[in-house]
C-alpha atoms as one frame of an Amber mdcrd trajectory, in Angstrom:
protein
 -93.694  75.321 200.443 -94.303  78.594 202.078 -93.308  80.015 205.098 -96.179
  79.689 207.678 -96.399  75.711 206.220 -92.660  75.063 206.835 -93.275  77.031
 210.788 -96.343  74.946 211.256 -94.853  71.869 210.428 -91.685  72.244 212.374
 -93.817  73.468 215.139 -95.834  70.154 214.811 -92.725  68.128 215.159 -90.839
  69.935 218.272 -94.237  69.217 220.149 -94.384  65.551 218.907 -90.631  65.144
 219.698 -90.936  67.114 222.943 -94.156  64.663 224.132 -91.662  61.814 224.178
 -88.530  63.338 225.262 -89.802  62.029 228.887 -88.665  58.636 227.621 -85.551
  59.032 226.271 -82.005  59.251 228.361 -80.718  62.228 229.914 -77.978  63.006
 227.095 -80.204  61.882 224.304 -83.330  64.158 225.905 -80.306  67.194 226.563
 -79.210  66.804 222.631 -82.167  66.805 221.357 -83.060  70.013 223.274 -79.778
  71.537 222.341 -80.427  71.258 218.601 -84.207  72.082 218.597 -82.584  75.551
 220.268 -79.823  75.557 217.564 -82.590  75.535 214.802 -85.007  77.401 216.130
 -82.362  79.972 216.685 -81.412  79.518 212.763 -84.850  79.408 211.726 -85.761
  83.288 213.638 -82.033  84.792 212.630 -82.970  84.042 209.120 -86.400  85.125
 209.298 -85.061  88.708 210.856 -82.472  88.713 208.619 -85.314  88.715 205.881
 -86.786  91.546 207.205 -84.369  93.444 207.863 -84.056  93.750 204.338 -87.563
  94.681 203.645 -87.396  97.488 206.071 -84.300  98.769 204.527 -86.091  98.269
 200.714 -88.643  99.475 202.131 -86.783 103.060 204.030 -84.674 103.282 200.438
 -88.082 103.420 198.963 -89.754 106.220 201.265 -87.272 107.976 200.517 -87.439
 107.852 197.215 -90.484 108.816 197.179 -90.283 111.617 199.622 -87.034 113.979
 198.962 -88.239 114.803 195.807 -91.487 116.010 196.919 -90.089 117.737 200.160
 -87.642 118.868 196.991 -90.090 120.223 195.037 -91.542 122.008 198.100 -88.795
 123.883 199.066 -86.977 124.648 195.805 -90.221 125.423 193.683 -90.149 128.614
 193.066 -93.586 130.272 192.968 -94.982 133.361 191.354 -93.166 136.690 192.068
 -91.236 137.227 194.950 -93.607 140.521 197.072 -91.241 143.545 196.972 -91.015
 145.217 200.543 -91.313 149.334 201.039 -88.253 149.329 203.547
């Protein structure tokens, strides 16, 4: 099961469960809301978490790729250095 599947069908259930939270008693309707928070909350710090580590892969990796071209740029040493008449 992918990701957007498992999102969609979550989704699908909060707004099922939510339609008929009107019939349900105050603390049932008020714990019900406090765990849909709790794992929606779970669900997004997980997901961030997740990326976080691709944009850190992914900053390791520019890197990687860039120092040793800017490197190579400004330690390559080039023909003959011009001699000055001072």
């Amino acid at each position: 099961m992918d990701v957007a599947s498992l999102a969609q069908s979550l989704t699908d259930w909060v707004v099922r469960v939510g339609s008929t939270v009107n019939d349900l008693p105050g603390t049932a309707a008020f714990g019900l809301g406090l765990f849909t928070w709790f794992a929606v909350e779970q669900i997004l710090r997980r997901v961030m978490s997740g990326l976080r580590w691709v944009i850190i892969v992914g900053a390791i990796v520019a890197l990687g790729l860039s120092v040793p071209y800017l490197a190579s740029l400004m330690f390559e040493r080039g023909g003959a250095a011009p001699l000055s008449d001072g």
